[in-house]
C-alpha atoms as one frame of an Amber mdcrd trajectory, in Angstrom:
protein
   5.007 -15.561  18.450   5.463 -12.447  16.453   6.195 -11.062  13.344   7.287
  -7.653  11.658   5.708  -7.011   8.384   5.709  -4.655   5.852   2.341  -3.019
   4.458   1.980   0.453   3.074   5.477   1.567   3.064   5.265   0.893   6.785
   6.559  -1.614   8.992   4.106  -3.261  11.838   5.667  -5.608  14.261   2.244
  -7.704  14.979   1.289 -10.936  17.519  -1.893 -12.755  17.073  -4.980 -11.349
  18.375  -3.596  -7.387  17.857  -5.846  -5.000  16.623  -3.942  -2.752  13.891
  -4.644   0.141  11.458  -2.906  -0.394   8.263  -2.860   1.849   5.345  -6.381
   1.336   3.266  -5.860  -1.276   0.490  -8.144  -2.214  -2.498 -10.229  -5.776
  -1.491 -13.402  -7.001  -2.456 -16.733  -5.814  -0.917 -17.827  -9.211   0.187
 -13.711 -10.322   1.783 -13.662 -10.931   5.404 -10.029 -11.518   5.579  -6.894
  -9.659   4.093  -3.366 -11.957   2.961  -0.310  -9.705   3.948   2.615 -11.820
   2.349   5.356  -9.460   2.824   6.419 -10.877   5.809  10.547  -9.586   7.161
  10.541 -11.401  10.242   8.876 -14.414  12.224   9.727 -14.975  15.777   8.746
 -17.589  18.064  10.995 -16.721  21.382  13.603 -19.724  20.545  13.624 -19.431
  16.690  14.111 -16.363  14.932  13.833 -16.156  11.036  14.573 -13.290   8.816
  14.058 -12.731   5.438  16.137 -11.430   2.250  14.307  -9.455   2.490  10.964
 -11.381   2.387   9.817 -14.730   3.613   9.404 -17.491   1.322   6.269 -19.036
   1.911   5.723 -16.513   5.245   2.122 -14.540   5.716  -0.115 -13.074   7.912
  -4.386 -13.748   8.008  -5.489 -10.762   9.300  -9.516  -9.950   9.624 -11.984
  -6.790   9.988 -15.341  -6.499  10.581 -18.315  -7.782   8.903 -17.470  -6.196
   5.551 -14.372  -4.026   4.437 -16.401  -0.527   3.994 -16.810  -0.862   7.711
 -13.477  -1.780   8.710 -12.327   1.859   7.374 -11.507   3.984  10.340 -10.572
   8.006  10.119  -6.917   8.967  11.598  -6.080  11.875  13.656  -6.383  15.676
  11.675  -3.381  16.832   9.837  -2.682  20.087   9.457  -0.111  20.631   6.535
   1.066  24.714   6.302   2.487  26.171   3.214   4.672  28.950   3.777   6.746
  31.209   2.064   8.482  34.525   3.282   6.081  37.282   2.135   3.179  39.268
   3.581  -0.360  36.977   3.698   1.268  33.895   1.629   0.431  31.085   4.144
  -2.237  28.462   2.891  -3.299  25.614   5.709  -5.869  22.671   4.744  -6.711
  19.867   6.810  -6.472  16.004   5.884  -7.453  12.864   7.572  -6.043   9.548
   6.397  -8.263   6.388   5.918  -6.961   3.247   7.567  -8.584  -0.202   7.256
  -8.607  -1.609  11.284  -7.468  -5.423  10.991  -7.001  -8.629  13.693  -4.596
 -10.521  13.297  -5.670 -13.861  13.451  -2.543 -16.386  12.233   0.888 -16.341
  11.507   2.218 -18.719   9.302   5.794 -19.130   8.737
């Protein structure tokens, strides 16, 4: 069983039991699970339902570690350059993004 959701601007296709980094949302200090409702598609291998363009009713319990603070992980560097066409105008600063690491423990459709 899988399902494709949406979280972030992004789309995830996710199974139980994945591990995932999702874009860092607010929830409380003391949560141990995370409700992503915007759910596009559920699959079991026979059955396939899609939404319009969400679920009704559809979601995904995902969990992270012992609290949410420690759940944040760091991405890869970025490197954005700006640039323009004259002599010693280039500017580069460095970013990482936060993501909050989640398991995805049920799908319910």
């Amino acid at each position: 069983m899988y399902a494709i959701i949406e979280q972030g601007g992004k789309q995830y296709k996710v199974a139980e039991g994945e591990r995932l980094d999702i874009e860092l949302t607010e929830v409380k200090p003391d949560a141990k699970t995370i409700e992503l409702n915007k759910v596009l598609l559920v699959s079991d291998g026979e059955k396939v339902k899609i939404g319009t363009p969400y679920l009704e009713g559809a979601k995904v319990i995902a969990s992270f570690k012992t609290t949410a603070q420690e759940g944040v992980v760091k991405g890869k560097k970025l490197y954005p350059v700006h640039f323009r066409k004259r002599k010693s105008s280039k500017k580069r600063t460095g970013h990482r993004q936060k993501f909050l690491r989640v398991t995805i423990d049920k799908i319910q459709a």
